[in-house]
N, CA, C and O of each residue as an XYZ file, in Angstrom:
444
protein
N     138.314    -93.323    -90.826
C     137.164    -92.436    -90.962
C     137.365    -91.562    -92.198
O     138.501    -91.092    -92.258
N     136.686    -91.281    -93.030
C     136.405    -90.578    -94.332
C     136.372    -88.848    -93.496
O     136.207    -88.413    -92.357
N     136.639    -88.297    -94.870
C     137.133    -86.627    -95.003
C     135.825    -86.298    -94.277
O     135.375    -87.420    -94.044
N     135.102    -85.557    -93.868
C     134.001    -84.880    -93.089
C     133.175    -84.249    -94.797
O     133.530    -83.527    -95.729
N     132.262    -84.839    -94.523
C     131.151    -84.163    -95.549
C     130.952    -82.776    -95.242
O     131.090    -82.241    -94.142
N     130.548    -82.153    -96.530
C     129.777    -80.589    -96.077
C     128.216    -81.183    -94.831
O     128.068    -82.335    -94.425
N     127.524    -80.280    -94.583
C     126.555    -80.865    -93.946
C     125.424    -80.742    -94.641
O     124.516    -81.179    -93.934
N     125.001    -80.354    -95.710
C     124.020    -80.394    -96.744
C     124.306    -79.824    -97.971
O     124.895    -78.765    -98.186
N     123.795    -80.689    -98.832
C     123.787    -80.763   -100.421
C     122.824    -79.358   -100.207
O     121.874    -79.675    -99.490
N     122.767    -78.136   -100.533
C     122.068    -77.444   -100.853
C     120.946    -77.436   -102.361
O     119.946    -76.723   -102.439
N     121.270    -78.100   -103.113
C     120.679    -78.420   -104.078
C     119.547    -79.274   -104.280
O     118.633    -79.018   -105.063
N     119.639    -80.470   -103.435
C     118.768    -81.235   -102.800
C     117.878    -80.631   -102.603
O     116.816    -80.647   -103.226
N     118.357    -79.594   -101.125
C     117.502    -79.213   -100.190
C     116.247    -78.078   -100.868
O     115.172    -77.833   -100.321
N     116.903    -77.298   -102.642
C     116.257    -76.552   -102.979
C     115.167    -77.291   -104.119
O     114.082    -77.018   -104.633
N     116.008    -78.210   -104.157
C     114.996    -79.261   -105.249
C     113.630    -79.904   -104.227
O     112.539    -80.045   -104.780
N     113.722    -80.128   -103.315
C     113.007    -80.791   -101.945
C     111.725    -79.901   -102.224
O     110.641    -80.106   -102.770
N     112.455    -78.607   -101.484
C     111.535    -77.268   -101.888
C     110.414    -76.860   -102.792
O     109.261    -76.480   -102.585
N     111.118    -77.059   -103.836
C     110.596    -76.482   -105.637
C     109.653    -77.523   -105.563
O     108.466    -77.198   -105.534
N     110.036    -79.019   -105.516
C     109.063    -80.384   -105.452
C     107.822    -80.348   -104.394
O     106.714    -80.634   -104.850
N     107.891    -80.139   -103.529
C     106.855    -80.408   -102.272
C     105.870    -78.825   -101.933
O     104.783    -78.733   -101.363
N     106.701    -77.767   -102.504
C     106.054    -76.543   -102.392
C     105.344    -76.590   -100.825
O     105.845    -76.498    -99.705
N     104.102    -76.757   -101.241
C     103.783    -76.209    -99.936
C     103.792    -77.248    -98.933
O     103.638    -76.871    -97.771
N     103.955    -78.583    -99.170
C     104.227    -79.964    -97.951
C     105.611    -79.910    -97.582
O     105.910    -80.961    -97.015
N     106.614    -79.090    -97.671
C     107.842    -79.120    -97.839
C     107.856    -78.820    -95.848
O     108.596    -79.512    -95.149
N     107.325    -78.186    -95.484
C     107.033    -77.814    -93.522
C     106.556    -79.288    -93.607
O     107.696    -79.695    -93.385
N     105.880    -80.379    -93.733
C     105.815    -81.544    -93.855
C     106.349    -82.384    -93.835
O     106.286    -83.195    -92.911
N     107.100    -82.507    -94.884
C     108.210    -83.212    -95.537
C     109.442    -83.424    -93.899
O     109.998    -84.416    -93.428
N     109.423    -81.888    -93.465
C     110.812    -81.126    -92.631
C     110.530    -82.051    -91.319
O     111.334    -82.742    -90.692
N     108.999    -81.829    -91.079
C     108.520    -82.020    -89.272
C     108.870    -83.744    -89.351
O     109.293    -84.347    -88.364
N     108.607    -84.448    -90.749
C     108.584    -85.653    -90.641
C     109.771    -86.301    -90.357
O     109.652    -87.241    -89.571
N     111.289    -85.983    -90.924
C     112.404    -86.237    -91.196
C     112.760    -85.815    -89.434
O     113.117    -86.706    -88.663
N     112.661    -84.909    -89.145
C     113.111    -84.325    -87.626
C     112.528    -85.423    -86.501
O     113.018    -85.768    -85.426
N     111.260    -85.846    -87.187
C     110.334    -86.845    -86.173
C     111.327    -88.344    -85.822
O     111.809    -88.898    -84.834
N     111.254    -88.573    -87.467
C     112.145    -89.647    -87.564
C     113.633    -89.632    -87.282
O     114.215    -90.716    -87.330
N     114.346    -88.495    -86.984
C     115.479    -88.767    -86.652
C     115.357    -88.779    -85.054
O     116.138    -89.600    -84.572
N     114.726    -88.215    -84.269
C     114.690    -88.101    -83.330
C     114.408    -89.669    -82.901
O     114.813    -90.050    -81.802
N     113.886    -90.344    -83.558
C     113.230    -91.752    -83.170
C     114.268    -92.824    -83.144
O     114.587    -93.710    -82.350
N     114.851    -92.229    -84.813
C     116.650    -93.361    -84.994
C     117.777    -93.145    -84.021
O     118.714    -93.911    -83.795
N     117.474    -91.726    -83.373
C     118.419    -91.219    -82.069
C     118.308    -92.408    -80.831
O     119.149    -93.230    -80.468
N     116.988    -92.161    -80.366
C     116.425    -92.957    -79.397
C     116.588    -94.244    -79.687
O     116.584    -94.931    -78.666
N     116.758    -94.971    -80.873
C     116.875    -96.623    -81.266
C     118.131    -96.663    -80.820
O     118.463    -97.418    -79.906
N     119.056    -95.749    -81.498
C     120.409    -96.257    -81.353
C     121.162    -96.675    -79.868
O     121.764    -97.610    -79.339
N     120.636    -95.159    -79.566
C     120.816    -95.464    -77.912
C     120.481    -96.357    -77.382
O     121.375    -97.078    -76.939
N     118.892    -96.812    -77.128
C     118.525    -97.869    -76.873
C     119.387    -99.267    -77.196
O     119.532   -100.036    -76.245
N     119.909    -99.599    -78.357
C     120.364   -100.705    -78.549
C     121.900   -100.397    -78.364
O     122.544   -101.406    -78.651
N     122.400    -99.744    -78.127
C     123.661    -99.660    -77.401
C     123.571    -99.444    -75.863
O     124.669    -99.256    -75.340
N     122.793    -99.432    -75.253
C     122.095    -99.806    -74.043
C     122.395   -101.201    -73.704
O     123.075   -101.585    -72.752
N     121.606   -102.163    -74.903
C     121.001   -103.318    -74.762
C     121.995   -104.307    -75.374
O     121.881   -105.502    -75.647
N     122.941   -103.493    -75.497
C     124.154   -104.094    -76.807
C     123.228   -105.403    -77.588
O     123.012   -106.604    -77.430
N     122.878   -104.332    -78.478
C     122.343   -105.229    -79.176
C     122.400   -104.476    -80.836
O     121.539   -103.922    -81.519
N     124.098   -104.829    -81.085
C     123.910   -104.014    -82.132
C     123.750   -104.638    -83.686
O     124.429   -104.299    -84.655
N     122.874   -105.453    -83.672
C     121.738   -105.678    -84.769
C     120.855   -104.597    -84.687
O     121.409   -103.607    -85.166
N     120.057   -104.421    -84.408
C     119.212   -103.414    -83.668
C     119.787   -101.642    -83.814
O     119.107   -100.646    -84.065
N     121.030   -101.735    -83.590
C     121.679   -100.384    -83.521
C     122.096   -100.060    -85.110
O     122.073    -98.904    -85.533
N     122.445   -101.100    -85.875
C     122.783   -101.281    -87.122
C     121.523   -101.008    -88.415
O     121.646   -100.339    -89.441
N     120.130   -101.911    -87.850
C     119.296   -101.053    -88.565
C     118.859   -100.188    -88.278
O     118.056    -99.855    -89.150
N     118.894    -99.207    -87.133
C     118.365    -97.983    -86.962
C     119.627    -96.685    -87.974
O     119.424    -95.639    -88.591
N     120.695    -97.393    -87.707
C     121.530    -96.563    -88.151
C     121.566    -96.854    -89.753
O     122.177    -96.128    -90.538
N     121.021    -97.714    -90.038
C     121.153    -97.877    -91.762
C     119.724    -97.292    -92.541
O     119.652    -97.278    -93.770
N     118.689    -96.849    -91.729
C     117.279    -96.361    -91.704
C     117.431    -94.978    -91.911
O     117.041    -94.266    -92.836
N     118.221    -94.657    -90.640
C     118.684    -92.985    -90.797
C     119.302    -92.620    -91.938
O     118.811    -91.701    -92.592
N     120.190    -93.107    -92.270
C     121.703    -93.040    -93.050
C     119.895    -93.028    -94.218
O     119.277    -91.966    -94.139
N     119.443    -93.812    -94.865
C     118.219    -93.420    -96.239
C     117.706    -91.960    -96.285
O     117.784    -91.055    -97.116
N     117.062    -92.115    -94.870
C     116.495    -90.703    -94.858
C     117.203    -89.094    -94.988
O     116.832    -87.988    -95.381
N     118.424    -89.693    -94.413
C     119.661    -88.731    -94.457
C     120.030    -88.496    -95.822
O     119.803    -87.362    -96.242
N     120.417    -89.112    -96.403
C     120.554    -88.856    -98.040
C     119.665    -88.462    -98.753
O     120.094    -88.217    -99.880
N     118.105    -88.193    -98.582
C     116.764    -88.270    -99.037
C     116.643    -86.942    -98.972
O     116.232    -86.160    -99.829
N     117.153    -86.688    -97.559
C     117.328    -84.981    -97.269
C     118.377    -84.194    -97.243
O     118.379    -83.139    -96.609
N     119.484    -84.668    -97.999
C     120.788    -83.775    -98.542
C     121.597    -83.838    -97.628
O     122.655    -83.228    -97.780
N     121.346    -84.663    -96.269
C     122.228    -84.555    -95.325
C     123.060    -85.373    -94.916
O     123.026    -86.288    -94.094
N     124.425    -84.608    -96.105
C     125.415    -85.079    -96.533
C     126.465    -85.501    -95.149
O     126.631    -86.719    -95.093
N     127.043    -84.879    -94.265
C     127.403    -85.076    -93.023
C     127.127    -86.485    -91.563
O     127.751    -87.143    -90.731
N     125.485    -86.198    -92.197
C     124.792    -86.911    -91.235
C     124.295    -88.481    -92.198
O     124.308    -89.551    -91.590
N     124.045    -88.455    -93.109
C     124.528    -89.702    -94.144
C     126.052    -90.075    -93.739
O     126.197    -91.259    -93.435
N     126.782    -89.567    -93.705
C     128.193    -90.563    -93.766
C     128.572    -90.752    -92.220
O     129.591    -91.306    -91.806
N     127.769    -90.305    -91.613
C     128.162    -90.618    -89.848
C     126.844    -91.653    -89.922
O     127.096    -92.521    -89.087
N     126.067    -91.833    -90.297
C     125.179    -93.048    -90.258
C     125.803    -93.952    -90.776
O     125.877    -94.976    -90.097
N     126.455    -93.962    -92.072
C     127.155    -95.151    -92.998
C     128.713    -95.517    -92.160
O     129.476    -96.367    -92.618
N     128.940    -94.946    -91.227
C     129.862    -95.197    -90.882
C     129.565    -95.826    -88.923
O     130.345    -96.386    -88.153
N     128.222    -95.420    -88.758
C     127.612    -96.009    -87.038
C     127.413    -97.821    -87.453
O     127.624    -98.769    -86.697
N     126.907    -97.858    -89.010
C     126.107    -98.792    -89.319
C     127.350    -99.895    -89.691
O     127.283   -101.094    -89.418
N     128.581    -99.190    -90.421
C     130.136   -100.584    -90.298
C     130.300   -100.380    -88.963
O     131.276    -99.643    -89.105
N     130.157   -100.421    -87.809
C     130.484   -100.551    -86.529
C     129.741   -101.489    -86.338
O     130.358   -102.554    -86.369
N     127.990   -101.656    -86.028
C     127.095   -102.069    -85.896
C     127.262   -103.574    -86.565
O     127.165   -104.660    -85.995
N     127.522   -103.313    -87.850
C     127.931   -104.779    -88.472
C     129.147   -105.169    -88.128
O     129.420   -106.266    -88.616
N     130.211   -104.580    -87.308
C     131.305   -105.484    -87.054
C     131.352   -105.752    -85.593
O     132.343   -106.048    -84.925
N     129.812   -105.563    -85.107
C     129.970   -105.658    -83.516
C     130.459   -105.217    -82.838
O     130.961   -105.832    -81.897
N     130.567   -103.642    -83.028
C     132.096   -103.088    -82.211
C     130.981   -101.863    -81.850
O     130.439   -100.989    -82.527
N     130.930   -102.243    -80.492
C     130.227   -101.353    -79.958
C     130.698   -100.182    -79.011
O     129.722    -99.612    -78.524
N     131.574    -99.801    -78.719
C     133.090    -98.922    -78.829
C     132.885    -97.924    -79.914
O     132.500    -96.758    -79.829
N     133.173    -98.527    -80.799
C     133.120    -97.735    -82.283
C     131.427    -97.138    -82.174
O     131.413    -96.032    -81.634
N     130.185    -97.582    -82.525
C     129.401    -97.658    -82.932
C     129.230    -96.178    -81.750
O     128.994    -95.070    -82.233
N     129.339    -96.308    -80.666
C     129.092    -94.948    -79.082
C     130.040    -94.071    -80.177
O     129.476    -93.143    -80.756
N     130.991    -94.248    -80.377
C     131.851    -93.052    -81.345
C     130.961    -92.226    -81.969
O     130.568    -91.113    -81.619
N     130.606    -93.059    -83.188
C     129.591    -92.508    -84.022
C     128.359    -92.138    -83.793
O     127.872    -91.306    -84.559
N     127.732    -92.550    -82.925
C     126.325    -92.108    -82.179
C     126.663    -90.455    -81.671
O     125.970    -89.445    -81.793
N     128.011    -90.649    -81.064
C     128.350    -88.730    -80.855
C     128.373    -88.005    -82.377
O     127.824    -86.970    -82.755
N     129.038    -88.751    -82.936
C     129.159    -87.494    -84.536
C     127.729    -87.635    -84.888
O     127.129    -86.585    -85.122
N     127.161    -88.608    -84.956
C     125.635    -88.192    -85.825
C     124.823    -87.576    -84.855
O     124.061    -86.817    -85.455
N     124.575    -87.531    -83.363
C     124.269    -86.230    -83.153
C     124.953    -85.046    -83.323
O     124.223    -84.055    -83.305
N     126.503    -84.780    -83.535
C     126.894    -83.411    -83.862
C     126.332    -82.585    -85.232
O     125.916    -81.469    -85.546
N     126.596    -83.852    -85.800
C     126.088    -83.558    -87.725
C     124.547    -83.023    -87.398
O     123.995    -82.031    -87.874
N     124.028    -83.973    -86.449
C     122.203    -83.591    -86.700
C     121.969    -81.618    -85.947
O     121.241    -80.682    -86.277
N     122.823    -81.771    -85.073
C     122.984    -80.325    -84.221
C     122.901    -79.364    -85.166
O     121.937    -78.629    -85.380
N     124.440    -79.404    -85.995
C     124.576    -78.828    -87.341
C     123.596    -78.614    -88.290
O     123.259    -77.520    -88.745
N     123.076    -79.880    -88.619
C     121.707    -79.598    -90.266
C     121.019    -78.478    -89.370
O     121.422    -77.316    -89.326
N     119.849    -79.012    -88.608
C     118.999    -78.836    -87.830
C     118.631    -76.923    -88.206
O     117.564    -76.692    -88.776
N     119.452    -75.853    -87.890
C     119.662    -74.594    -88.482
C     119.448    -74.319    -89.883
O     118.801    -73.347    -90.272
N     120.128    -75.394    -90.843
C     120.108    -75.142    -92.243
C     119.011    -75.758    -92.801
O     119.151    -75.798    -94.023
N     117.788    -76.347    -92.364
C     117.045    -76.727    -92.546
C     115.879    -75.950    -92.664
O     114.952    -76.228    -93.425
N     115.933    -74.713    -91.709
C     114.450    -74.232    -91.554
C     114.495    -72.871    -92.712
O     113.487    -72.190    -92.903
């Protein structure tokens, strides 16, 4: 497992800002929507062990995660998603706990 990321690029997050001005409450509700959704996939397909399925939800997040500076929660996706591709679904429940801890974490530094 890699060193623990900060949990957001602050720079990003002020560039996000400066860019979207006033869609930026937009931008926020959408990313929260969608993680909440890649939450529910993952689970689901570690449910269903079906981790094809768990692998692109977690490689979906891991985009959006980087999109939104969330440096923490990007590398616990990039790291759910080598589980997912090595079929190790053991591993993959590992990481499903850190990327909700990471998401716990942003979640505050966001608003």
């Amino acid at each position: 497992m890699a060193d623990r990321k900060p949990d957001m690029d602050v720079n990003v997050q002020q560039g996000l800002r400066e860019l979207m001005q006033d869609d930026y409450a937009l931008l926020l509700e959408t990313f929260l929507v969608d993680a909440h959704n890649r939450l529910r996939q993952m689970h689901d397909a570690l449910g269903e062990d079906d981790m094809d399925a768990f692998r692109q939800a977690a490689h979906s997040f891991k985009g959006s995660c980087g999109n939104m500076g969330a440096l923490a929660l990007e590398q616990a996706c990039l790291e759910a998603e080598g589980a997912g591709v090595a079929g190790d679904s053991q591993s993959a429940q590992v990481h499903l706990v850190t990327i909700e801890q990471a998401f716990e974490r942003l979640k505050p530094l966001l608003g």
